[in-house]
N, CA, C and O atoms as a GROMACS GRO file, in nm:
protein
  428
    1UNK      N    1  10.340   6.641 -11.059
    1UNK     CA    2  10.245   6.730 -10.995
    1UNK      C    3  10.194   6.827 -11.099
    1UNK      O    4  10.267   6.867 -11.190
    2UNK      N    5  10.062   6.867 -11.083
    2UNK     CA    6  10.023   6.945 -11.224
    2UNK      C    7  10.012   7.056 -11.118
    2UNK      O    8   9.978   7.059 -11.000
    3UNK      N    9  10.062   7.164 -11.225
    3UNK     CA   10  10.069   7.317 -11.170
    3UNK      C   11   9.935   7.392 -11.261
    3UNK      O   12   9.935   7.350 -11.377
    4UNK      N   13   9.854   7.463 -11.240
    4UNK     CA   14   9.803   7.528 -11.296
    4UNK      C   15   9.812   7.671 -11.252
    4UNK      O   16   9.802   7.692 -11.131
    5UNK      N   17   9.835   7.803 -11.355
    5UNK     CA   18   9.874   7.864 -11.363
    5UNK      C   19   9.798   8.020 -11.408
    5UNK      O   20   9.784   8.047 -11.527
    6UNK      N   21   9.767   8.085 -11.333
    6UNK     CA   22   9.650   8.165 -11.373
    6UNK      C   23   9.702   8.346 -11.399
    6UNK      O   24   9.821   8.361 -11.371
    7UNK      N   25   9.650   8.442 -11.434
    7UNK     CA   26   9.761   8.603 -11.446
    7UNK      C   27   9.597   8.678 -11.449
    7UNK      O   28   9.515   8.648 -11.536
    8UNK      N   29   9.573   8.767 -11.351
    8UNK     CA   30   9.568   8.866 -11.340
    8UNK      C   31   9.584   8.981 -11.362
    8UNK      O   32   9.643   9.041 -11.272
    9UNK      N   33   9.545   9.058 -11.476
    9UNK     CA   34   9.600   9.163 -11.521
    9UNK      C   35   9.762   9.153 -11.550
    9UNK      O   36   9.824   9.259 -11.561
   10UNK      N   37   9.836   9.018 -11.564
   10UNK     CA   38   9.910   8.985 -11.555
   10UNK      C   39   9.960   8.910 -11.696
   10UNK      O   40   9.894   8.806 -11.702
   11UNK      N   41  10.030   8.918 -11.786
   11UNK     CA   42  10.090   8.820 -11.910
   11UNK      C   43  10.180   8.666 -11.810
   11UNK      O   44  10.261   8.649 -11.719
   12UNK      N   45  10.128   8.618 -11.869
   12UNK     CA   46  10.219   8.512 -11.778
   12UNK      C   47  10.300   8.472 -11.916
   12UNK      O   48  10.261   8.445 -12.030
   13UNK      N   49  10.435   8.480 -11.852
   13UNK     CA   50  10.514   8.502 -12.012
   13UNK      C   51  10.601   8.316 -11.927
   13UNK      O   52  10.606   8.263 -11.816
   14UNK      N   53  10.661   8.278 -12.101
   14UNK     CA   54  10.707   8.141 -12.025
   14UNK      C   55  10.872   8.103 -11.971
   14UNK      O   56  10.946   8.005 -11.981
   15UNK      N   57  10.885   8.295 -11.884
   15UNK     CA   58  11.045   8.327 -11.820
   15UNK      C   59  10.960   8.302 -11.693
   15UNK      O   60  10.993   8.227 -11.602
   16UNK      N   61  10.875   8.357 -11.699
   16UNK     CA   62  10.772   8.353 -11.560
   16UNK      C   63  10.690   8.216 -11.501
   16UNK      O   64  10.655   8.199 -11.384
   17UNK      N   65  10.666   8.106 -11.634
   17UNK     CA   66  10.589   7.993 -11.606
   17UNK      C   67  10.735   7.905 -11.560
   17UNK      O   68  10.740   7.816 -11.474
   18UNK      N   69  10.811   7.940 -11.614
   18UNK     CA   70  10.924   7.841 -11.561
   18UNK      C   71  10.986   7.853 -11.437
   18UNK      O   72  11.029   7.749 -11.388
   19UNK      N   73  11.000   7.963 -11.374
   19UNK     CA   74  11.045   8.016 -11.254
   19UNK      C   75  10.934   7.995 -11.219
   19UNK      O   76  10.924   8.117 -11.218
   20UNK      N   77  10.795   7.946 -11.174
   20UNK     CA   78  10.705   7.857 -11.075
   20UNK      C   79  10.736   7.771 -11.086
   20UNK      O   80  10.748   7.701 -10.986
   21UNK      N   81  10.770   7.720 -11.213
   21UNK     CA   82  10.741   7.536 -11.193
   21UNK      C   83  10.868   7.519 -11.137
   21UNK      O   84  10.878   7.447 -11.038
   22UNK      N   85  10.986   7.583 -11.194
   22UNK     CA   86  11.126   7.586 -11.108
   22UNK      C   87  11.120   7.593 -10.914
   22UNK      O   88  11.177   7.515 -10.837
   23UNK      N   89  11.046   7.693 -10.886
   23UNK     CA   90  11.058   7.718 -10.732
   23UNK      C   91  10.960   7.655 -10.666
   23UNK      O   92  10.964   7.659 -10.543
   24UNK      N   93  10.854   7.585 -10.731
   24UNK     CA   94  10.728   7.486 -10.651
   24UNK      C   95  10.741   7.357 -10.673
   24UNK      O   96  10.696   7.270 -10.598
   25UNK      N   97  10.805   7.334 -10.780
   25UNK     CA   98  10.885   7.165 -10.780
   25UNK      C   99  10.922   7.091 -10.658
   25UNK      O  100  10.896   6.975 -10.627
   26UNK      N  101  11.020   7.226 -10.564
   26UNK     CA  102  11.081   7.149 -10.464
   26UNK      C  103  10.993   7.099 -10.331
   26UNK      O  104  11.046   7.044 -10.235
   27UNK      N  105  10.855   7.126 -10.340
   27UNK     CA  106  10.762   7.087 -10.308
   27UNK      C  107  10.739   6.936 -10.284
   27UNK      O  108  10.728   6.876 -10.177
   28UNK      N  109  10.733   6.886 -10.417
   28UNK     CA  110  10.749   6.724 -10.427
   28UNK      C  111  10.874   6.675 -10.266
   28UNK      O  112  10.830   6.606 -10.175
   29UNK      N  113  10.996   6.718 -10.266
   29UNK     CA  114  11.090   6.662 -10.178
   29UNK      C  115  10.990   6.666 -10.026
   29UNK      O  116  11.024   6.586  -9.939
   30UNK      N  117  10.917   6.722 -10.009
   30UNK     CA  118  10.885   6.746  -9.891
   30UNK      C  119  10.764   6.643  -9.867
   30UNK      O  120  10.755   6.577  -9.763
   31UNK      N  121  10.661   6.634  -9.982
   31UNK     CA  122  10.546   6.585  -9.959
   31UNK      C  123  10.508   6.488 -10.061
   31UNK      O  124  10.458   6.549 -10.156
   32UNK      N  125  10.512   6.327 -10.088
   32UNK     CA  126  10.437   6.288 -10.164
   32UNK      C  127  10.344   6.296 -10.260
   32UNK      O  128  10.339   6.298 -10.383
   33UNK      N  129  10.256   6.302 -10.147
   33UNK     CA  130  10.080   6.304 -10.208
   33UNK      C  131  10.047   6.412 -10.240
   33UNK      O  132   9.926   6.438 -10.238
   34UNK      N  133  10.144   6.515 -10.282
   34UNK     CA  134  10.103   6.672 -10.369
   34UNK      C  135   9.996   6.589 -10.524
   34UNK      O  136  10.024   6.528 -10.627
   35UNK      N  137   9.899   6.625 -10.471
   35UNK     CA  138   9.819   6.531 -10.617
   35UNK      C  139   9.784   6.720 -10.714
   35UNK      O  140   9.794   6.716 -10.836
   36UNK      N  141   9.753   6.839 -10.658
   36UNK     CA  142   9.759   6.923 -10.751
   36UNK      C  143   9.773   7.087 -10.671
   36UNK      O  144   9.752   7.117 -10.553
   37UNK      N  145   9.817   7.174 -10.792
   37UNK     CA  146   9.805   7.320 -10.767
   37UNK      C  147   9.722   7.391 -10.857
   37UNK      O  148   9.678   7.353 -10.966
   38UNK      N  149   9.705   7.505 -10.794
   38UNK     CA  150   9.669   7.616 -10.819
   38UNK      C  151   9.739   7.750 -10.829
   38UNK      O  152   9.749   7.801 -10.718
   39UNK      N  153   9.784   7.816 -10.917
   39UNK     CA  154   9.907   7.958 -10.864
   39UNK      C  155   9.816   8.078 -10.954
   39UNK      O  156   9.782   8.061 -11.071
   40UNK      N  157   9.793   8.170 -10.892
   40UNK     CA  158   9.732   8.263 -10.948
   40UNK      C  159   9.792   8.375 -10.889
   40UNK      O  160   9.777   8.392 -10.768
   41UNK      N  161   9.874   8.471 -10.971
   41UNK     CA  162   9.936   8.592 -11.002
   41UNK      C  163   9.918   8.724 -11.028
   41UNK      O  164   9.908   8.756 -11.147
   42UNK      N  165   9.912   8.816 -10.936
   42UNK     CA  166   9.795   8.969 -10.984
   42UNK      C  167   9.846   9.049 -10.943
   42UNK      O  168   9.914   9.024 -10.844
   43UNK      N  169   9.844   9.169 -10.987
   43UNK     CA  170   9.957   9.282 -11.026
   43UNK      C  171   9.809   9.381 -11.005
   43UNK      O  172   9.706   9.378 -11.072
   44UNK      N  173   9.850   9.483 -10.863
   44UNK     CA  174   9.748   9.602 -10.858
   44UNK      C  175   9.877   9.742 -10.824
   44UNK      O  176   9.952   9.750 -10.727
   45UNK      N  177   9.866   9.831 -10.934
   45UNK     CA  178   9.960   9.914 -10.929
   45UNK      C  179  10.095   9.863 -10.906
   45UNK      O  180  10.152   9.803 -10.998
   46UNK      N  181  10.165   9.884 -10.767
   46UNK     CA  182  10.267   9.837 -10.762
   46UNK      C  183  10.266   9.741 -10.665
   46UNK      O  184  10.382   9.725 -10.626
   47UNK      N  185  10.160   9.641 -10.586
   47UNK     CA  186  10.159   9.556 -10.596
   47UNK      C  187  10.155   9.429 -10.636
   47UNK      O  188  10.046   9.403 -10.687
   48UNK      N  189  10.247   9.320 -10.634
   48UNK     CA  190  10.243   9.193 -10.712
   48UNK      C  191  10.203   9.087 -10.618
   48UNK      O  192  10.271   9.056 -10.520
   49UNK      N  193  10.101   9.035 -10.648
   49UNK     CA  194  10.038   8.891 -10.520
   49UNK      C  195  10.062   8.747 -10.623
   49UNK      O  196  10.039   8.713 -10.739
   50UNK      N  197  10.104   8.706 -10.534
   50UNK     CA  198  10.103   8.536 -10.587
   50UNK      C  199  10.022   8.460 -10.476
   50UNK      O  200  10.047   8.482 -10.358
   51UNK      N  201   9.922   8.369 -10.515
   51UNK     CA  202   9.842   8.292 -10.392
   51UNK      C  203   9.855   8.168 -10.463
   51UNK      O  204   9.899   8.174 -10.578
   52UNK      N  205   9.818   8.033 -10.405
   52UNK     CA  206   9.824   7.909 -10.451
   52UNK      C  207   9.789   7.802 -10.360
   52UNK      O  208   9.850   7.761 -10.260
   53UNK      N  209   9.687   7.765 -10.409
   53UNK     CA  210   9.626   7.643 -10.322
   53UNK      C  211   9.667   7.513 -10.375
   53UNK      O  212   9.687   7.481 -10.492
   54UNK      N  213   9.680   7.422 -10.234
   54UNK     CA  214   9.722   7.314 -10.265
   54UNK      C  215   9.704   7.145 -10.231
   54UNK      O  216   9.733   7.086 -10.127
   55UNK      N  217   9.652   7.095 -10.342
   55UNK     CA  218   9.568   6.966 -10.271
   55UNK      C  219   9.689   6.907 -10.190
   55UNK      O  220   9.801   6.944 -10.226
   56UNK      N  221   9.679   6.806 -10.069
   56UNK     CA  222   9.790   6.730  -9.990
   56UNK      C  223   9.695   6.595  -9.951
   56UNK      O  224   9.574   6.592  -9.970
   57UNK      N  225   9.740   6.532  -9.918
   57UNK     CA  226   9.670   6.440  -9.849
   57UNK      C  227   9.615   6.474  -9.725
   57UNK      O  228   9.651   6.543  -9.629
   58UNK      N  229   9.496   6.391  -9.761
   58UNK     CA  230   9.393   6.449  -9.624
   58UNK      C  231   9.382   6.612  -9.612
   58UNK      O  232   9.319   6.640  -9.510
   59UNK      N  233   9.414   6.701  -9.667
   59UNK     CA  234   9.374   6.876  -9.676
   59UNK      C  235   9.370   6.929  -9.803
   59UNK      O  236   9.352   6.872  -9.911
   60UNK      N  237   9.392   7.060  -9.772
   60UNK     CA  238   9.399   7.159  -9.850
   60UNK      C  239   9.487   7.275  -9.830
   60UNK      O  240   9.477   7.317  -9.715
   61UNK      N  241   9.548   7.324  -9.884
   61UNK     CA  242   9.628   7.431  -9.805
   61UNK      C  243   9.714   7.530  -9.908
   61UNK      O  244   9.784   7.504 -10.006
   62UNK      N  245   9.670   7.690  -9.822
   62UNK     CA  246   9.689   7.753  -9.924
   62UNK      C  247   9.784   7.845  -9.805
   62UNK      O  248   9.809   7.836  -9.685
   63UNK      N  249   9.826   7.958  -9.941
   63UNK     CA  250   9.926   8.100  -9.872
   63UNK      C  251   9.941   8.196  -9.996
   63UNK      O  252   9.940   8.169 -10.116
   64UNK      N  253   9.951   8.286  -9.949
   64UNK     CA  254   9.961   8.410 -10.058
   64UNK      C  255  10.072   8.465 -10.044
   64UNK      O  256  10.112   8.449  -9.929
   65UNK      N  257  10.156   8.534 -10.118
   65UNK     CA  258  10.267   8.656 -10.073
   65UNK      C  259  10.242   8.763 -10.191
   65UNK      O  260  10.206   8.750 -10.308
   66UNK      N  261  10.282   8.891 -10.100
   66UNK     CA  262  10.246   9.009 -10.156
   66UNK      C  263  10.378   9.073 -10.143
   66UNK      O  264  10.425   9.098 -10.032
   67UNK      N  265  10.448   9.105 -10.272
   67UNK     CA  266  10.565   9.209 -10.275
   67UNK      C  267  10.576   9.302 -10.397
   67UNK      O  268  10.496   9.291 -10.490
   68UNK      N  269  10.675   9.394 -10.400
   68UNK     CA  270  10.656   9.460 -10.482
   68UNK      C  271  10.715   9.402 -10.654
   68UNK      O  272  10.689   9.463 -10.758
   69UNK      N  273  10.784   9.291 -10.645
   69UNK     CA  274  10.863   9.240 -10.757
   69UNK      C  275  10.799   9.089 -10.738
   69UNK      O  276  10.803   9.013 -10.641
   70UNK      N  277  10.728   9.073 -10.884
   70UNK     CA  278  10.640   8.943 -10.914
   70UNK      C  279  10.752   8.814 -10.866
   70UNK      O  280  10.713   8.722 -10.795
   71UNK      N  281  10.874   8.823 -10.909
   71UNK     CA  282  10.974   8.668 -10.894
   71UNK      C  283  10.979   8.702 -10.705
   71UNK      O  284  10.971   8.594 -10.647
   72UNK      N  285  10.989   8.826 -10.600
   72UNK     CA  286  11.060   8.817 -10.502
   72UNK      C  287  10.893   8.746 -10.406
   72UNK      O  288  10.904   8.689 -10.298
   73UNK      N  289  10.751   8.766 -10.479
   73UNK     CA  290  10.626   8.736 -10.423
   73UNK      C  291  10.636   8.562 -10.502
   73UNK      O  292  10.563   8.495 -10.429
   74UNK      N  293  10.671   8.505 -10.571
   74UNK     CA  294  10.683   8.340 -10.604
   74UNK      C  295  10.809   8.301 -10.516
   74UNK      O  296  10.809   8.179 -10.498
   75UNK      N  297  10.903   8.357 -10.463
   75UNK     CA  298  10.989   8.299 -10.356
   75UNK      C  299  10.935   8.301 -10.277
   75UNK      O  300  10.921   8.189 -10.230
   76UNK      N  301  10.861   8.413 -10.198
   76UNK     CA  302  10.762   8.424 -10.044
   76UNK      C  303  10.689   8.315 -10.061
   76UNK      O  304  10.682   8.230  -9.972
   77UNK      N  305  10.615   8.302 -10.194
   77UNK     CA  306  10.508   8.169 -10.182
   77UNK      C  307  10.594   8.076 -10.160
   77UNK      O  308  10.600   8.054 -10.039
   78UNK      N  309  10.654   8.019 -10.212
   78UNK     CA  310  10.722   7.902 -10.188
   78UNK      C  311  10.780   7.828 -10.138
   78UNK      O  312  10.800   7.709 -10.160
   79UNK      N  313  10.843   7.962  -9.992
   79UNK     CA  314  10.906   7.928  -9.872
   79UNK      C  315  10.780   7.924  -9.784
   79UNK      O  316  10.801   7.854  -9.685
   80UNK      N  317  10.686   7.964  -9.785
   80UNK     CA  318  10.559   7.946  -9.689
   80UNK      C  319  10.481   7.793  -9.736
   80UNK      O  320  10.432   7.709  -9.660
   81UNK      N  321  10.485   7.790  -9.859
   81UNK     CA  322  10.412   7.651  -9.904
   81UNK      C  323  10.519   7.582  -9.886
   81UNK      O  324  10.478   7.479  -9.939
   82UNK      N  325  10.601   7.561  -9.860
   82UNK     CA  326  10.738   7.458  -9.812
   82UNK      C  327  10.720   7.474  -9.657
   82UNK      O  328  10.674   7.368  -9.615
   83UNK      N  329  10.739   7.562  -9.558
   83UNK     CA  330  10.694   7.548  -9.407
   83UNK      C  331  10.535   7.485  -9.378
   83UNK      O  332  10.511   7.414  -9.280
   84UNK      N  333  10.461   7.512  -9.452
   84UNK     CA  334  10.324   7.410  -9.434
   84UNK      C  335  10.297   7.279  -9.443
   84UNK      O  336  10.212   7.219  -9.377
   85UNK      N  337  10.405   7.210  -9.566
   85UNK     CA  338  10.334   7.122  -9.592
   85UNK      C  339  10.450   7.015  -9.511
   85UNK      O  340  10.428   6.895  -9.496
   86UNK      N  341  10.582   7.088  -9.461
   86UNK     CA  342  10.654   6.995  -9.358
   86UNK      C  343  10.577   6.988  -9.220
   86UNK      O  344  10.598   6.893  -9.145
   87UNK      N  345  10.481   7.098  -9.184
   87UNK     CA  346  10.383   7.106  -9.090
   87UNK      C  347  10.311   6.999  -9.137
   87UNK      O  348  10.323   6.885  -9.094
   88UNK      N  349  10.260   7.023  -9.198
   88UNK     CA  350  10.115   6.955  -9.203
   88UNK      C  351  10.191   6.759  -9.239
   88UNK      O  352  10.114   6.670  -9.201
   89UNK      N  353  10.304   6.719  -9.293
   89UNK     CA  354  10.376   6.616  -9.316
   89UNK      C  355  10.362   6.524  -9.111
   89UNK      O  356  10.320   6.418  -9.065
   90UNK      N  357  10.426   6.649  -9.059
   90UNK     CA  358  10.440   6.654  -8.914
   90UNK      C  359  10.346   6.636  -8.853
   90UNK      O  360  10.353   6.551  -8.765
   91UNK      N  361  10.260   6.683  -8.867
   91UNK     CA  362  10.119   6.641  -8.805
   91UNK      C  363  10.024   6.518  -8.851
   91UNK      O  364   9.927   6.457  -8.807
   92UNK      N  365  10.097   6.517  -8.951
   92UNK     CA  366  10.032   6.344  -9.024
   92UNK      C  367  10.114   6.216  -8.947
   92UNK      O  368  10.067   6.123  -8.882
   93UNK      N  369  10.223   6.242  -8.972
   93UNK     CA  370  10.309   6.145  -8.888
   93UNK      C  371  10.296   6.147  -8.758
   93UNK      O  372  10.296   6.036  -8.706
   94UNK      N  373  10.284   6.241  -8.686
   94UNK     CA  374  10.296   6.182  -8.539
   94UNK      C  375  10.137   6.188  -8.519
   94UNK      O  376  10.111   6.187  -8.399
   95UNK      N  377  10.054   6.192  -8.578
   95UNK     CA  378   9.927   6.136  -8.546
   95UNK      C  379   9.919   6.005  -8.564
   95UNK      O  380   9.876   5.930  -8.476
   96UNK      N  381   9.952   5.974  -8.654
   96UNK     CA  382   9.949   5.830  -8.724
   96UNK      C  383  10.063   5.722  -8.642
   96UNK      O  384  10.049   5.601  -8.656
   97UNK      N  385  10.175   5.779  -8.557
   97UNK     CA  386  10.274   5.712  -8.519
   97UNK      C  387  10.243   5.668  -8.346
   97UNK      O  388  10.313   5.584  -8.288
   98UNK      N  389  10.134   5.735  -8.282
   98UNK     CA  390  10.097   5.746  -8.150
   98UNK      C  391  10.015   5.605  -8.168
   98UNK      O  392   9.956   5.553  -8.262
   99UNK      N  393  10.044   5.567  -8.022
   99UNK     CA  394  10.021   5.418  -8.006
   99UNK      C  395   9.998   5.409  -7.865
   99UNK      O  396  10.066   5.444  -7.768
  100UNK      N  397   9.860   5.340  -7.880
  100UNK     CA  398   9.807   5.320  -7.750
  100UNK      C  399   9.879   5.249  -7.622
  100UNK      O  400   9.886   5.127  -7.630
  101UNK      N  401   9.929   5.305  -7.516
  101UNK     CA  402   9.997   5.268  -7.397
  101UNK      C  403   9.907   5.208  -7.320
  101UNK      O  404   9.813   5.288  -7.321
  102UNK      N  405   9.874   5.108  -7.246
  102UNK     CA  406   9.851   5.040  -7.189
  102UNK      C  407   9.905   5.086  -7.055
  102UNK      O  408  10.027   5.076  -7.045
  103UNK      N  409   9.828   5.146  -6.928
  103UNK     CA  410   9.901   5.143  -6.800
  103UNK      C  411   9.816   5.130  -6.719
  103UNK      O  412   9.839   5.217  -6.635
  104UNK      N  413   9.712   5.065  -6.685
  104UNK     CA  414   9.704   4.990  -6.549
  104UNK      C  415   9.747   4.841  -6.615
  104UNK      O  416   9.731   4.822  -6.735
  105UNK      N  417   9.808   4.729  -6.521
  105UNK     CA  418   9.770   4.599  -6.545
  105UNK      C  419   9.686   4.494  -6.531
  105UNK      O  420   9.633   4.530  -6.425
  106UNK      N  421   9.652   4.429  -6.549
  106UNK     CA  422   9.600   4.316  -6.475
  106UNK      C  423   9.646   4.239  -6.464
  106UNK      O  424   9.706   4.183  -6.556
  107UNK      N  425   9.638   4.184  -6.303
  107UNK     CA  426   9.757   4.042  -6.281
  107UNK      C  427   9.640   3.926  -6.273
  107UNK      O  428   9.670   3.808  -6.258
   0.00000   0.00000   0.00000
């Protein structure tokens, strides 16, 4: 999966590029067809935002987290982009798994 990696008034140092690719990796377990990202990182006073969009099959899907410590806002992302894309996994499958019932007969 290619991560791309963006900083905002931000050094993206490579203690920091590794702890994404470390905590969005586990991404892959959940979803296949992760074909790419986006993570962009921005620091306003003492806020720290991490947002990251993410190609999936058949969508797109993004989430942001905003905290005051840059590593505790890449865990928020990551547990929200991990609840989406088992959603959105979920909603692929049982769309795809529904099967037309047949109920009147004909004799």
């Amino acid at each position: 999966m290619q991560i791309d990696i963006t900083g905002h008034h931000v050094d993206i140092t490579p203690a920091l590029r590794n702890y994404v690719h470390a905590k969005l990796d586990r991404l892959k377990r959940h979803s296949d067809p992760v074909s790419g990202m986006h993570v962009v990182l921005t620091v306003n006073k003492l806020e720290h935002r991490a947002e990251a969009s993410l190609q999936v099959n058949r969508g797109k899907l993004f989430a942001e987290a905003v905290e005051s410590d840059m590593y505790a806002a890449i865990d928020a992302l990551s547990d929200k982009l991990a609840r989406q894309v088992t959603k959105h996994k979920e909603k692929l499958s049982n769309h795809s798994d529904r099967t037309s019932v047949r109920t009147d007969t004909v004799s």
